[in-house]
C-alpha positions in Angstrom: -38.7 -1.7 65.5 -41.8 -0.6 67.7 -42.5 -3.2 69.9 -45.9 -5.1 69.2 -49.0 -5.4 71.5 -49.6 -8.4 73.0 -53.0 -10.1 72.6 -54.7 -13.4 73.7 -56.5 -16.3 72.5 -59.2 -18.2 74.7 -58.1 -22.4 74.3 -60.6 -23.7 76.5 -60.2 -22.3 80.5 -56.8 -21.1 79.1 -55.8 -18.1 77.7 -52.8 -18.2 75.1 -50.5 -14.8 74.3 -49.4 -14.3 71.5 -47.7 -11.2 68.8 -47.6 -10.4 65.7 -44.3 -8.4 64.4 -43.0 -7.3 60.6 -45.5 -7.3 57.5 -43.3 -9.7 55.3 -45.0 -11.7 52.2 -44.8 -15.0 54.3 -46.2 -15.8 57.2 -43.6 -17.3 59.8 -44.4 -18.9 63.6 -41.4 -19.1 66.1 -41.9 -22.0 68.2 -39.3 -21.2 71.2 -40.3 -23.4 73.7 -39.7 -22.3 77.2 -40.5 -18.7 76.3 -42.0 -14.5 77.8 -43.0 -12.6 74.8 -43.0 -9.7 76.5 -39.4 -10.4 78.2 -37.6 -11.6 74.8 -37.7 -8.4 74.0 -35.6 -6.9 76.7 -32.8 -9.4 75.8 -30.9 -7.1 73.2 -29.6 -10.3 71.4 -32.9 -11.9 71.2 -34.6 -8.6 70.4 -32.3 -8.9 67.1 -33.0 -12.1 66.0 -36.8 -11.4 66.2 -36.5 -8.2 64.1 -34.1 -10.3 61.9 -36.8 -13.1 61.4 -39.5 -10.1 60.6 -37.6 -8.3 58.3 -38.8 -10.8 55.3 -42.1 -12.2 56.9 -45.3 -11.7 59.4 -44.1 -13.2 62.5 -46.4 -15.1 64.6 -44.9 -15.2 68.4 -46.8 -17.1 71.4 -46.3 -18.5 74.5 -47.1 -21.8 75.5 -49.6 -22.5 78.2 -47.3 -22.8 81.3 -44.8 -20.4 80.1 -44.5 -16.4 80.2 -47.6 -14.6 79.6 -50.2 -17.5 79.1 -51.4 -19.0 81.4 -50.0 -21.0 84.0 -50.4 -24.8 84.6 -49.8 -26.9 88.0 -47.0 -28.9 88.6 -49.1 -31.9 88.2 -51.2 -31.2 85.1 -48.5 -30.3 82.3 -50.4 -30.0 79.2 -49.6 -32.9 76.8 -47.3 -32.3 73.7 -50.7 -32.9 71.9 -52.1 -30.0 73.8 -49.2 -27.7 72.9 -49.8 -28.1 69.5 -53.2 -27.6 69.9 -52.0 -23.9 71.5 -49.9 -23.4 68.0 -52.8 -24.1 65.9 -55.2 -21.6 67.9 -52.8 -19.0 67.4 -52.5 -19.6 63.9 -56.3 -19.5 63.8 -56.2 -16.1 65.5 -54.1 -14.5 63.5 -55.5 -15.9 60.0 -52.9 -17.8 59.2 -53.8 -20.8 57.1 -50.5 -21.7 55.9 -47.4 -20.8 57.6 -43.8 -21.8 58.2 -42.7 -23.3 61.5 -39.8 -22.5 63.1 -39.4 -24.6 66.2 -36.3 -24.5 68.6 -35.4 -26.5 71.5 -38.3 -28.1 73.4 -40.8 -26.3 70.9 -39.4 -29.0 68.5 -41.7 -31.9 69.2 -44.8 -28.9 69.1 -43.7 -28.2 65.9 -42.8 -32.1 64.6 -46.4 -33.1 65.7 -48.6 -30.1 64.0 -46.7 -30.9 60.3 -47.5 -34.3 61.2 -51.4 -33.6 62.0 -51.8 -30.6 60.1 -49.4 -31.1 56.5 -52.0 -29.2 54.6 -50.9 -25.6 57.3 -47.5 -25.9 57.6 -45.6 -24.8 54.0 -42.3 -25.0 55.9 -40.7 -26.8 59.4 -37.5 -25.6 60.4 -36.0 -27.7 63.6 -33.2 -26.3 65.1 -31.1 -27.4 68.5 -34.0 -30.1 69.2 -34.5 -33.8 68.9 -37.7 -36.3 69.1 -36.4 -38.1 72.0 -33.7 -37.2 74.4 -33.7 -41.0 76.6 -31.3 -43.4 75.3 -32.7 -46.9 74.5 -31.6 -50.1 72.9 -32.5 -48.5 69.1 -31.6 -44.8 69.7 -28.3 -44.8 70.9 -25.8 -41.3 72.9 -29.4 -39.9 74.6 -29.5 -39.0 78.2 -29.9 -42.3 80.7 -32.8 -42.7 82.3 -31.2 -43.1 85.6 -29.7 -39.0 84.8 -32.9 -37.6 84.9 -33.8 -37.0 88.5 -30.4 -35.4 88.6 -30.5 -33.0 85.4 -34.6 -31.8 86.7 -33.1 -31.1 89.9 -29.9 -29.1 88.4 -32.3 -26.9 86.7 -34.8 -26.4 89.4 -31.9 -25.2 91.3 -30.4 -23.1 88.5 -33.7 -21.5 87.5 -33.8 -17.8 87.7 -30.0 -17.6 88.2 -27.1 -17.1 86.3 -26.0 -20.6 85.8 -28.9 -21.2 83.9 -27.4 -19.1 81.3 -24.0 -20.0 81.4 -25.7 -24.0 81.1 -27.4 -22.6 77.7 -25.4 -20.0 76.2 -21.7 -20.3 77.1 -20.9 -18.3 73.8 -22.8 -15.4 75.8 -20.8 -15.5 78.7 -18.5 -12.4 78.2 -21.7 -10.7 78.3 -22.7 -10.2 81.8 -25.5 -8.2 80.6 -27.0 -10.9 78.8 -26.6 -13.3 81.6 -28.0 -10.9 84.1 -31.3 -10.5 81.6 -31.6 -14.1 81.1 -32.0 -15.1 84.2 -34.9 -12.6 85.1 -36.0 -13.6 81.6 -36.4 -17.4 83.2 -38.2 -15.9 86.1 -40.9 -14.5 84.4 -41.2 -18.1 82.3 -41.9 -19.7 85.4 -41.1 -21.0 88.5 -38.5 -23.0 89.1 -40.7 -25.8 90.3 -43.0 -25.3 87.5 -39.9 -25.6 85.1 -38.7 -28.7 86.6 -42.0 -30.4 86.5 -42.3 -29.3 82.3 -38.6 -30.5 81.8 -39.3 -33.6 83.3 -41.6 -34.6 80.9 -39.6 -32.8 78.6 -36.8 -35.3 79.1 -39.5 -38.2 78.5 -40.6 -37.1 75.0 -40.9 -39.4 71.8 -42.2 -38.1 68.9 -40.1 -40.0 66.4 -43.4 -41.9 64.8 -44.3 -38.8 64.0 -41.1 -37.9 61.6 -41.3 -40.3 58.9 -45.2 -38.6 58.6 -43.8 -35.3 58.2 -44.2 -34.8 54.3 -43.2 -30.5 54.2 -40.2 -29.0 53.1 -37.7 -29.2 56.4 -34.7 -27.5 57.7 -32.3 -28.9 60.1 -30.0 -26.3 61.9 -27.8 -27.5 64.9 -25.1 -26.0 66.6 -22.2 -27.9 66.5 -21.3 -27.8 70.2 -24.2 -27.7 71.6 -24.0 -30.2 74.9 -27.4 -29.6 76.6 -29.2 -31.2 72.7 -25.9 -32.9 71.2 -25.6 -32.4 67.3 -26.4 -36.3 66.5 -29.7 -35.6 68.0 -30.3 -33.3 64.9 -28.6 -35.5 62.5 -31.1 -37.9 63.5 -33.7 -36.2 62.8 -32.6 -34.8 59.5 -32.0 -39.1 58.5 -35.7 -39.6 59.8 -37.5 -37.3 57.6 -38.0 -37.1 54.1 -35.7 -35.2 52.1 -34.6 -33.1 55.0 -31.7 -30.5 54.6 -29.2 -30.8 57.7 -27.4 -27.5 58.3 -24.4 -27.3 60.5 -24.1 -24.0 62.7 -20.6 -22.9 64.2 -21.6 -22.4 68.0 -21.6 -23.5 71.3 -25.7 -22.2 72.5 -28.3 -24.2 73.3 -30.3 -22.2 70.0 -29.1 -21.0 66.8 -31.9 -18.5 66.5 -29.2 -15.9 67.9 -26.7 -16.7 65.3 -27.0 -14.4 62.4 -26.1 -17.2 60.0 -29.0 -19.0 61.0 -31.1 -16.4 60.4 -29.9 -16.4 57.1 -30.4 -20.0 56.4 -34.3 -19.9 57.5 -35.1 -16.7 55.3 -33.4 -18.6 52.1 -35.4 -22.0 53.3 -38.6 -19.8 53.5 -38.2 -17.2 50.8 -35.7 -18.5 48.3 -33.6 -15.9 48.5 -30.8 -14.8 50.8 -31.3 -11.5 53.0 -29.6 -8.3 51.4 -27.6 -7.5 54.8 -27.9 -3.9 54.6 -26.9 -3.8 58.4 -23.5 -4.9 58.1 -22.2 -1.0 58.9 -24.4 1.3 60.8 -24.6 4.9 62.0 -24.8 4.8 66.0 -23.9 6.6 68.9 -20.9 4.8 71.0 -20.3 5.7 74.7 -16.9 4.3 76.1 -17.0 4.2 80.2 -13.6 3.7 82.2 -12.9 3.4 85.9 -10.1 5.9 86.9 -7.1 4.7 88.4 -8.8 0.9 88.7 -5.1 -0.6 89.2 -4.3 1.1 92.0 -7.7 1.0 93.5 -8.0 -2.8 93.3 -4.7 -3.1 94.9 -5.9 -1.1 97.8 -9.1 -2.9 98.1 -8.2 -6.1 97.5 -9.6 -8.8 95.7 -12.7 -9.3 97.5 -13.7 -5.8 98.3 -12.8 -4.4 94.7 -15.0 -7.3 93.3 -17.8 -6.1 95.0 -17.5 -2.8 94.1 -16.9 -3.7 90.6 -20.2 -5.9 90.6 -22.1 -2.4 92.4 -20.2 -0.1 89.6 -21.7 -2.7 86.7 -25.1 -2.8 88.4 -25.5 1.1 88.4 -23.8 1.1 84.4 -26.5 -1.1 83.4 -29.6 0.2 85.2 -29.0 3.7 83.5 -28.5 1.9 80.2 -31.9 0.2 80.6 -32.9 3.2 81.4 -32.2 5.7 78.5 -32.5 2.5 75.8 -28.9 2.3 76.1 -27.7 -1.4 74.0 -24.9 -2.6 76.3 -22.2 -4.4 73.2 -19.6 -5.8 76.2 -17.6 -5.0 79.2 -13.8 -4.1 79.7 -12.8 -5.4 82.3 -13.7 -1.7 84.5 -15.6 -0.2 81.7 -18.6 -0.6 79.6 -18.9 -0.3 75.1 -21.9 0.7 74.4 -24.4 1.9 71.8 -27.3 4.4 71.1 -29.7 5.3 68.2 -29.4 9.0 68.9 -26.5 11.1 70.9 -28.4 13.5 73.3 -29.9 10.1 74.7 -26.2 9.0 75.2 -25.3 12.1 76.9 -27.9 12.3 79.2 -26.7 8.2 80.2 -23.3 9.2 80.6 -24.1 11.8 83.5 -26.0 9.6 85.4 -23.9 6.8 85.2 -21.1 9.5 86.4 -23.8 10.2 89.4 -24.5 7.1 90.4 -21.2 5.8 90.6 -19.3 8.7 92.2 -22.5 7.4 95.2 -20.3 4.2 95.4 -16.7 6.1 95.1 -15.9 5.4 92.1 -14.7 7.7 89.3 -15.2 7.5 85.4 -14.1 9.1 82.4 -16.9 8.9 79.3 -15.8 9.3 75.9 -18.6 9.6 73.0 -18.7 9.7 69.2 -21.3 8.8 66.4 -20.0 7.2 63.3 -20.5 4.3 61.3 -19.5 0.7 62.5 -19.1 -2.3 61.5 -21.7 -4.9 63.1 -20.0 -7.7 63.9 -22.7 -10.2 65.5 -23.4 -8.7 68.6 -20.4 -6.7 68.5 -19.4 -3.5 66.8 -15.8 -2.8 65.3 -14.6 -0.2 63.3 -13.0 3.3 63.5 -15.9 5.3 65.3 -15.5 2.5 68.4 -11.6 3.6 68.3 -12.0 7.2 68.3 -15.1 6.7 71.0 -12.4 5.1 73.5 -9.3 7.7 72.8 -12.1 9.9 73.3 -12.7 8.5 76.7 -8.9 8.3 77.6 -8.9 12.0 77.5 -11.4 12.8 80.1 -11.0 13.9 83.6 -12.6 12.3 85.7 -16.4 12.2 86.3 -16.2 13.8 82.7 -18.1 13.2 79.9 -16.3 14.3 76.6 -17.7 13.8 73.4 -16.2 14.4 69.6 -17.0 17.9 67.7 -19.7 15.3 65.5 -21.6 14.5 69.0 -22.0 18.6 69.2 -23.2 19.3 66.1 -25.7 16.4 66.0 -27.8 17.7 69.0 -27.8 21.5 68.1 -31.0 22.6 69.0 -31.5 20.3 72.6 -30.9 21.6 75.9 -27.6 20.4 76.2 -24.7 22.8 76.8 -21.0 21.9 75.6 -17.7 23.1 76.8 -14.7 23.6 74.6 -12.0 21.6 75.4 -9.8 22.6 72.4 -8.2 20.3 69.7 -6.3 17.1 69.9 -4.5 14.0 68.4 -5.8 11.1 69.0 -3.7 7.9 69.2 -4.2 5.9 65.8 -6.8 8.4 64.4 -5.9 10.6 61.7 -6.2 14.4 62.0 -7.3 16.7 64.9 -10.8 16.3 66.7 -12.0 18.8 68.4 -13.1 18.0 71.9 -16.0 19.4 73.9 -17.0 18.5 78.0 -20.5 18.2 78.7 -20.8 20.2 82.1 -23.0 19.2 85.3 
């Protein structure tokens, strides 16, 4: 999906960014909180779930003043949650929207909760998921975070802020993806500082909207993730018992938001629509590259622990710059190799012989195996028997080769890319003989 412009709104001395992405019958704003617009989309998970929200509406994305592209607030002059819903409904004015659906996540819950409240006659649909209306425990609303915790929690975060941890404190079910966690936390950079975070989760902590629920008279959705810890699930419950006729939906996951599950998606397009999305993406045709480090086993041992580990972490750095570079979508790591995807083959080859450059720089050899076929999508994984052949593929190369299947030849005839014979072969588990070709220097 061709990434949208980004435009802004004036809101008083402030200016407010916003997108619009997908052409769908319904008009649909995500309410994300803590959000970059620009950044989500360099987030391949995140990327997804926007183009999976888009495939069956117009989707209205903005940031918040104090977050990502709008602009910033000091630490002393947070804008009100009255305020933030002020910035939702000049976006909506920008754009035309009159009536919309709301889909508010995390701390753009109480946003969201506030402008149904105000505005019922706007909003034709609120969908709250992984948020609450107050987070503080009291005498009457019972398991919320104590009072005394806070100065503690605002100053974990400050120091987490723009590093890893702050990642594995939202999205443990991300974690085997160090790609994900690397992007996140220069996603979080580019939200804001980490003073200027702690100062908005502060008052974050201190929020109580729950006079507003019982005036919240629009069709609602509850989605929670059942392990979330950061919002626990009775938070959402409580929320679902507080307004009318609210549907409460259960999601199976540990995050800190469900908009990355592909289930949820699901659950907000039949909430919105009425209908269930066709999932026409559950196998696709793509382009997978296998990378492997030669003889890792005996080069760990020779290192050591700690020396090997930081050439691993060097080896991973240089995988994934070349993968940002040539669009490469990074699916997970192997322990000393990298799965990953591409919408077209020459693109793939051209990655695999600069990954092999830059990491022969560090010492380290690779064999690349690549093959387009269809796979099965899996989440954010892909399965099926083109992955297979792509890695027996891989297990055939020399080093600092990049070998690719007879299907990979034939689908860039015509580029500039020369191929090598490398005969015909059996591959473990694959039926037939492939024929084998080495992409020179």
């Amino acid at each position: 999906m061709k990434r949208p412009e980004t435009r802004y709104v004036a809101l008083g001395d402030a200016d407010v960014a916003f997108q619009i992405v997908g052409e769908g019958p319904v008009d649909l704003c995500y309410v994300g909180g803590f959000s970059h617009i620009d950044q989500r989309w360099e987030i391949p998970i995140i990327a997804d779930s926007i183009e999976g929200l888009a495939a069956f509406s117009r989707l209205i994305l903005f940031d918040r003043r104090g977050t990502g592209a709008s602009d910033a607030v000091t630490h002393g002059a947070v804008p009100t949650w009255e305020e933030w819903a002020e910035d939702l409904g000049t976006v909506l004015d920008a754009v035309g929207s009159q009536r919309t659906a709301i889909f508010a996540e995390f701390d753009g819950g109480p946003i969201a909760m506030l402008f149904a409240a105000m505005h019922p006659e706007r909003v034709t649909a609120l969908i709250l998921s992984n948020t609450a209306a107050r987070n503080l425990t009291d005498d009457e609303y019972a398991g919320g975070v104590a009072p005394a915790a806070v100065d503690g929690i605002v100053e974990m975060v400050r120091q987490a802020w723009g590093t890893p941890l702050i990642a594995q404190l939202l999205y443990p079910d991300r974690l085997e993806d160090p790609g994900f966690v690397e992007r996140f936390a220069r996603f979080t950079r580019c939200v804001a500082t980490p003073r200027s975070m702690a100062a908005q989760l502060r008052y974050m902590l201190e929020v109580d909207v729950r006079e507003a629920l019982p005036l919240i008279d629009v069709p609602t959705l509850v989605l929670h993730n059942r392990g979330n810890v950061f919002i626990p699930i009775h938070m959402g419950r409580y929320l679902a018992d507080h307004i009318a006729d609210a549907r409460f939906v259960e999601v199976a996951g540990d995050d800190a938001t469900a908009g990355t599950y592909a289930a949820a998606i699901e659950e907000v397009c039949e909430f919105v629509t009425g209908e269930r999305p066709v999932r026409l993406n559950d196998r696709v045709l793509t382009t997978i590259l296998f990378t492997d480090i030669c003889g890792s086993t005996e080069r760990a041992a020779a290192l050591g622990d700690s020396r090997w580990r930081n050439l691993l972490d060097a080896h991973d750095r240089e995988v994934r710059n070349q993968l940002e570079r040539f669009r490469g979508r990074e699916i997970k790591t192997t322990g000393d190799g990298f799965l990953a995807s591409f919408d077209g083959p020459a693109r793939s080859i051209r990655c695999a012989k600069a990954i092999i450059q830059a990491t022969q720089r560090l010492g380290v050899d690779l064999r690349v195996g690549i093959h387009t076929g269809e796979c099965e999508v899996r989440e954010h994984d892909l399965g099926g028997l083109a992955v297979h052949i792509a890695a027996r593929i891989g297990a055939r190369a020399q080093p600092n080769e990049v070998l690719a299947s007879g299907t990979v030849k034939d689908l860039v005839v015509g580029s500039d890319i020369e191929f090598e014979s490398r005969g015909e072969h059996e591959l473990k588990g694959v039926p037939g003989g492939w024929k084998l070709f080495s992409v020179p220097e």
